[in-house]
C-alpha positions in Angstrom: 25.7 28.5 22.7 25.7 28.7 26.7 22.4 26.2 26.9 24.3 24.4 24.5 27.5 24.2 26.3 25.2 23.4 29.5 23.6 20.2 28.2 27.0 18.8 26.9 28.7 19.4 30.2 26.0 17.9 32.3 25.5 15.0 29.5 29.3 14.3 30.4 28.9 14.7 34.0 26.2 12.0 33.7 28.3 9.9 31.7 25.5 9.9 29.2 26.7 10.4 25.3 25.2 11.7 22.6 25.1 9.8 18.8 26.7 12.6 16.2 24.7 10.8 13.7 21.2 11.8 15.3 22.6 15.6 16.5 22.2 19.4 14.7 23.2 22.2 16.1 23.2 25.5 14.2 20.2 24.4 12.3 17.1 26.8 11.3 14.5 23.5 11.6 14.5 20.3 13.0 12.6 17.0 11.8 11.4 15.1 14.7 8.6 12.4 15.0 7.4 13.4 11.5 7.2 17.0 12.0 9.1 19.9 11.0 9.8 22.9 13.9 11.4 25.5 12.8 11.0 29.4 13.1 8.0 29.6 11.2 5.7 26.9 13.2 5.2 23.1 13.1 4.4 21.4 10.2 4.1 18.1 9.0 7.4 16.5 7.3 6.6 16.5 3.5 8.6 12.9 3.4 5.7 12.0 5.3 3.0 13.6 3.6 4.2 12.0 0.5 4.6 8.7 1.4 0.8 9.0 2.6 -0.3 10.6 -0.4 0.9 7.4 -2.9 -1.5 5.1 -0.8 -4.9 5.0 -2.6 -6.2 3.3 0.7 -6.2 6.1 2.7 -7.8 9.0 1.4 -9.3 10.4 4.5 -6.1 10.8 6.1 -4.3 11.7 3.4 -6.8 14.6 3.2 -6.2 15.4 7.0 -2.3 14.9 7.0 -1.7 17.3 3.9 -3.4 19.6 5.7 -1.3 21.1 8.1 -3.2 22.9 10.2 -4.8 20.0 11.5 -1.8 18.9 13.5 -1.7 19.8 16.7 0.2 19.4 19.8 -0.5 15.8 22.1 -1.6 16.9 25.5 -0.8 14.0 27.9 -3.2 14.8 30.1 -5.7 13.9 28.0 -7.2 10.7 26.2 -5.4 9.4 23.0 -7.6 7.2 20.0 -5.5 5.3 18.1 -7.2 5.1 14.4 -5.8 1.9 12.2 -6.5 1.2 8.3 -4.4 -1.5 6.3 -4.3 -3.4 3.4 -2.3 -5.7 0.8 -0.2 -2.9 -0.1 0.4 -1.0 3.5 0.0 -0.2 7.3 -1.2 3.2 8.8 -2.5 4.3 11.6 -3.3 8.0 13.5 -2.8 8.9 17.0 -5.8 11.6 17.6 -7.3 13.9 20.7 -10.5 15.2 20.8 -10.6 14.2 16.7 -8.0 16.1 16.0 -4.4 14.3 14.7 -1.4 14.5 16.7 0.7 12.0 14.9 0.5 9.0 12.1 2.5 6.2 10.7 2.3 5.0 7.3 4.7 2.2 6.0 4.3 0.5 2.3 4.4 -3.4 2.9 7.1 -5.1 0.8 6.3 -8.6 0.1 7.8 -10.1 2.6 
């Protein structure tokens, strides 16, 4: 509650301001950039997972994606390799380091 209490006061001394809509507090895990932390490790967000499991156009990464353990951290000190895939029905894409995911996208196209 003190480093809590600490980043509101300084957010206010800033003049800065917080959306409620996008804040937790009290809260056992946290869902952030399609990944769940919480006290038992990092995994992906199964809202992600799923929606990359539906598209038949991406079977290698859904393979990789549903398996957890082959997320890892983004070091920024090192070189990032963007990996792309689409088709009629959707867009996707993986952001990798040394082969191994760090993050991914996945949107189903409407037809628009």
């Amino acid at each position: 509650m003190d480093h809590l209490k600490q980043v509101l006061r300084t957010l206010q001394v800033e003049k800065f301001y917080a959306n409620p809509k996008k804040c937790a507090f009290c809260t056992d895990m946290v869902i952030f950039l399609g990944f769940v932390a919480s006290y038992e490790g990092v995994s992906a967000d199964p809202e992600k997972v799923k929606g990359v499991a539906t598209i038949k156009a991406f079977t290698k990464i859904k393979r990789i994606m549903t398996e957890a353990h082959a997320m890892r951290f983004p070091v920024f000190l090192k070189a990032f390799e963007v990996t792309c895939d689409a088709s009629g029905l959707a867009i996707g894409g993986v952001l990798s380091q040394e082969n191994h995911p760090v993050a991914y996208f996945s949107e189903k196209l409407n037809d628009a």
